[in-house]
C-alpha positions as CSV (number, residue, x, y, z in Angstrom):
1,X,-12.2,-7.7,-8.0
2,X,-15.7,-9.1,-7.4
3,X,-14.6,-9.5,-3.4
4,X,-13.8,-5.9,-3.8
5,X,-17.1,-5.3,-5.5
6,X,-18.8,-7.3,-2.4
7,X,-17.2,-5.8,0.2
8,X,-17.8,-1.6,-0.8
9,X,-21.8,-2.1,-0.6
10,X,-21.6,-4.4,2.3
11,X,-19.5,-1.4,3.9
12,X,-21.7,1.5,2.4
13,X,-19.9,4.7,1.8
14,X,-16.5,5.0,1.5
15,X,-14.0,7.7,1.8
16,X,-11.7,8.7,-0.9
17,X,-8.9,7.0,0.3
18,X,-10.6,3.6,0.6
19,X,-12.0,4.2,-3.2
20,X,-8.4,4.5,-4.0
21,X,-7.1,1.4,-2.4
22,X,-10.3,-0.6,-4.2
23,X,-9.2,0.8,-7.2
24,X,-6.2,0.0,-7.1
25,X,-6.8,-4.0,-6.3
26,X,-9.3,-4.3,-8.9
27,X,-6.0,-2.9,-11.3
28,X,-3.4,-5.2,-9.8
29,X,-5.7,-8.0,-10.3
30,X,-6.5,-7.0,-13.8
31,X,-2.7,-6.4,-14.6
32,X,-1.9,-10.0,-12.8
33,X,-4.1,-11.6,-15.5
34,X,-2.7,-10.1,-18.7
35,X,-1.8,-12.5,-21.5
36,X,1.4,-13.1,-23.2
37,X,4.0,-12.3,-19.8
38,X,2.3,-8.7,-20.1
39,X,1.5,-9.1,-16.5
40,X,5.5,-9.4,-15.5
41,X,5.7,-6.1,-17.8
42,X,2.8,-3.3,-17.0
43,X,2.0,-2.1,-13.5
44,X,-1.0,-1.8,-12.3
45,X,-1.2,2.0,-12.7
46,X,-0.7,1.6,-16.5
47,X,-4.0,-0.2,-16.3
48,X,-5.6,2.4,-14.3
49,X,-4.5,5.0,-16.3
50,X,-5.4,3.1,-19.8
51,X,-9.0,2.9,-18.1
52,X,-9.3,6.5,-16.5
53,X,-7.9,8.6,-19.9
54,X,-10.4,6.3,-22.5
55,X,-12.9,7.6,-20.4
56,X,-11.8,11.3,-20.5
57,X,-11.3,10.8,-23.9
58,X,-14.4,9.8,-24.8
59,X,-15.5,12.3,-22.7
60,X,-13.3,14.7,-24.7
61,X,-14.8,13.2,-28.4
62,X,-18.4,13.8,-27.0
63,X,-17.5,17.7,-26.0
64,X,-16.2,17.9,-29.1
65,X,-19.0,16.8,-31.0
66,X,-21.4,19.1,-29.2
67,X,-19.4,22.2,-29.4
68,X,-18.4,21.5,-33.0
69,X,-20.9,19.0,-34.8
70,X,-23.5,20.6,-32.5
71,X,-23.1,24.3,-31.6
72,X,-21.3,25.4,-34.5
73,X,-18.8,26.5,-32.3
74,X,-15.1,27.2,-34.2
75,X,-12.9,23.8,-34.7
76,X,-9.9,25.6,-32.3
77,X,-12.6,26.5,-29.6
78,X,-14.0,23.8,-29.6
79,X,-10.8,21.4,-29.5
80,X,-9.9,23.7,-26.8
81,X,-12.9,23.3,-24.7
82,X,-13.3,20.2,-24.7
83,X,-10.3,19.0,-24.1
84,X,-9.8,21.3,-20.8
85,X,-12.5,20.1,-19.6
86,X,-11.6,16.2,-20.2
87,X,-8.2,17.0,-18.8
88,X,-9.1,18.4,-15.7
89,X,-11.5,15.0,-15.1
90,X,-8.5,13.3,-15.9
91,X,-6.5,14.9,-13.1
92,X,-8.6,14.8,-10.7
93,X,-9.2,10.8,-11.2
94,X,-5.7,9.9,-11.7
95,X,-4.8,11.7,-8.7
96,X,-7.4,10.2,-6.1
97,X,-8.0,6.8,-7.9
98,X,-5.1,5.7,-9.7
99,X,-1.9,6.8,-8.1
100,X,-3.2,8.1,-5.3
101,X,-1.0,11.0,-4.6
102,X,-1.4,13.1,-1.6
103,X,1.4,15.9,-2.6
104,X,-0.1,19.8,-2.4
105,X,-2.1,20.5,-5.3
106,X,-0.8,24.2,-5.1
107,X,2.0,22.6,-6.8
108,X,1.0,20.1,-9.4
109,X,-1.5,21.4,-10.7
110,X,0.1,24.2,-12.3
111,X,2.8,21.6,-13.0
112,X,0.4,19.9,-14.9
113,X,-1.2,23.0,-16.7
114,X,2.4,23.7,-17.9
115,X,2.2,19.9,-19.3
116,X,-0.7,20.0,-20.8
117,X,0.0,23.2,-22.5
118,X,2.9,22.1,-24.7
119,X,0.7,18.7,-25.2
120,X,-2.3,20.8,-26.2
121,X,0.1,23.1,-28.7
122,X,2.1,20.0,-30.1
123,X,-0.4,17.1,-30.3
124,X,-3.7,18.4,-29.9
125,X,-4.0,21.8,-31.9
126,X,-1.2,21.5,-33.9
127,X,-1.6,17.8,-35.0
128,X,-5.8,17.9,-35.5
129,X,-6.0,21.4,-37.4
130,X,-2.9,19.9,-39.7
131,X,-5.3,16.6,-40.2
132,X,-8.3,18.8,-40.8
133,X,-6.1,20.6,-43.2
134,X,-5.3,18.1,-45.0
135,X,-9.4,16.5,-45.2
136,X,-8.9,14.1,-42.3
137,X,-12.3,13.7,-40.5
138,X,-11.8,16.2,-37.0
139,X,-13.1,12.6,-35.2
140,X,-10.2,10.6,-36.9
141,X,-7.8,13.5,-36.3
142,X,-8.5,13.5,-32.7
143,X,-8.0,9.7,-32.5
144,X,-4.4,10.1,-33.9
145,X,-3.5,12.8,-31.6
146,X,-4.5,10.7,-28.7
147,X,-2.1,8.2,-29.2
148,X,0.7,10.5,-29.0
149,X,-0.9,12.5,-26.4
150,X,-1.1,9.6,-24.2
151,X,2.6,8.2,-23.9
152,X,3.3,11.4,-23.2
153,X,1.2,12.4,-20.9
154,X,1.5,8.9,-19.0
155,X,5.0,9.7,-18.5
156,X,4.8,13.2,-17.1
157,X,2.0,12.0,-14.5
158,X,4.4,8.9,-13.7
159,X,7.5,11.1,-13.2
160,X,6.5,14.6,-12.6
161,X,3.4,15.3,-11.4
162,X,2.5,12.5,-9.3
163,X,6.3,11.8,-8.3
164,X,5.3,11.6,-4.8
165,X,2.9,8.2,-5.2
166,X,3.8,4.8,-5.1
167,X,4.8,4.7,-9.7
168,X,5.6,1.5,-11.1
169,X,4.8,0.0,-7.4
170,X,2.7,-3.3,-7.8
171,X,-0.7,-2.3,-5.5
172,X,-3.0,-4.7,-4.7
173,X,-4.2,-7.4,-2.2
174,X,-1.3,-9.3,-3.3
175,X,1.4,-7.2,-2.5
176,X,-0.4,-6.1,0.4
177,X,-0.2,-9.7,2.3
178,X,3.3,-9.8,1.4
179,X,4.0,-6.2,3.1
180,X,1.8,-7.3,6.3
181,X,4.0,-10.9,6.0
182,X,7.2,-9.4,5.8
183,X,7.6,-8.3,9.2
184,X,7.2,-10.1,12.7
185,X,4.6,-7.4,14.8
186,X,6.6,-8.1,17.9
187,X,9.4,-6.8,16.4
188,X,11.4,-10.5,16.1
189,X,13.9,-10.9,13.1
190,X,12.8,-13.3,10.3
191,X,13.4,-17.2,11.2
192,X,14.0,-16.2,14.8
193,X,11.6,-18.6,16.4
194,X,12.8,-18.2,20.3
195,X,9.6,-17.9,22.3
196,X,9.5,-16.1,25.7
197,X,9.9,-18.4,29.0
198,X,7.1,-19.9,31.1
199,X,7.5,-17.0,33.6
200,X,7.1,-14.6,30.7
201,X,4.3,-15.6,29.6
202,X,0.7,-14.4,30.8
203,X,-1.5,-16.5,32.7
204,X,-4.2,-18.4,31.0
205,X,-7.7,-17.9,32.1
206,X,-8.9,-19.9,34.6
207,X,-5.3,-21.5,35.3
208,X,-3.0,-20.4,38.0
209,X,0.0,-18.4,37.2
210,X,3.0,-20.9,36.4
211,X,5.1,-20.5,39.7
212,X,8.9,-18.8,38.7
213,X,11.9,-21.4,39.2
214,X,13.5,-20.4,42.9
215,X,17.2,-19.5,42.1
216,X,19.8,-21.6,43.8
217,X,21.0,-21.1,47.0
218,X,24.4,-21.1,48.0
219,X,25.0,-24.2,50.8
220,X,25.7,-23.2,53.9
221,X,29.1,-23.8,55.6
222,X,29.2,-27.1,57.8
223,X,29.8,-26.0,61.3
């Protein structure tokens, strides 16, 4: 990850699809070091995800604050603001960044506004106005809701909306040498190690061209 971190400013800007490959070695390598065989377990896009929505979220707890704590503004509105807004981060950096789909966003995104829609009416509103009901702090209420929200919406990404990306795919520096290594680029089978003959080969600079072997000639008939 820090050769990653080395190599983007010594290249300057990048596009979105080289932020995406980055990302996704500094996740691989973070998921390759997980204690306790975890490593062997979560892909690297769990990891990504995991770091991508506990940013939204807290993106989504701040909103809330401010519209609620702040504003005044009505629990439900509030709830629903913020977390509209957090969601649609979350889309946007799970889809460049983490599983780097490239599938029409004419199609998942309303896709995804269908998912988050029976999230938002079963975990979010549902489960933090019950809470607050019941004289849970809205903060702690949220909290519990996100841990439900987030297997689920994990799994809908994984599966549904980003279908088209790579999933449970190892990516990473790793995986990418073994993809590169897999295949001979002259198109030779694996463990085939027959090399072209002399005349096949090109001449080496400043050596003459090795001469072809004549081919035999049939003896003549004694007269």
């Amino acid at each position: 990850m820090v050769r990653a971190l080395r190599n983007a400013r010594h290249n300057g800007p990048m596009s979105a699809q080289t932020r995406g490959q980055w990302f996704a070695n500094a996740m691989a390598a973070i998921s390759g070091r997980l204690p306790f065989g975890l490593s062997a377990v979560i892909p690297p896009n769990v990891v990504g995800y995991l770091l991508i929505n506990g940013c939204t979220f807290c993106l989504d707890l701040l909103l809330l604050t401010t519209f609620h704590g702040g504003l005044r503004v009505r629990l439900p509105i509030a709830v629903t603001l913020s977390y509209a807004i957090a969601s649609l981060v979350s889309y946007t950096c799970n889809r460049i960044f983490n599983f780097r789909s490239h599938g029409n966003v004419g199609t998942q995104l309303p896709l995804y506004v269908v998912i988050l829609t029976i999230n938002y009416l079963a975990f979010i509103l549902g489960l933090v106005d019950g809470l607050a009901a019941l004289g849970v702090e809205y903060q702690v209420a949220r909290v519990l809701a996100a841990c439900c929200e987030g297997v689920f919406l994990y799994c809908c990404m994984r599966w549904l909306v980003f279908r088209d990306a790579m999933g449970n795919k190892p990516v990473g520096e790793h995986q990418g040498g073994i993809e590169q290594g897999s295949g001979d680029q002259s198109g030779a089978a694996p463990g085939d190690s027959r090399h072209g003959t002399a005349q096949d080969r090109p001449a080496t600079a400043g050596e003459p061209p090795t001469p072809a072997a004549p081919h035999p000639v049939a003896a003549e008939p004694e007269r």
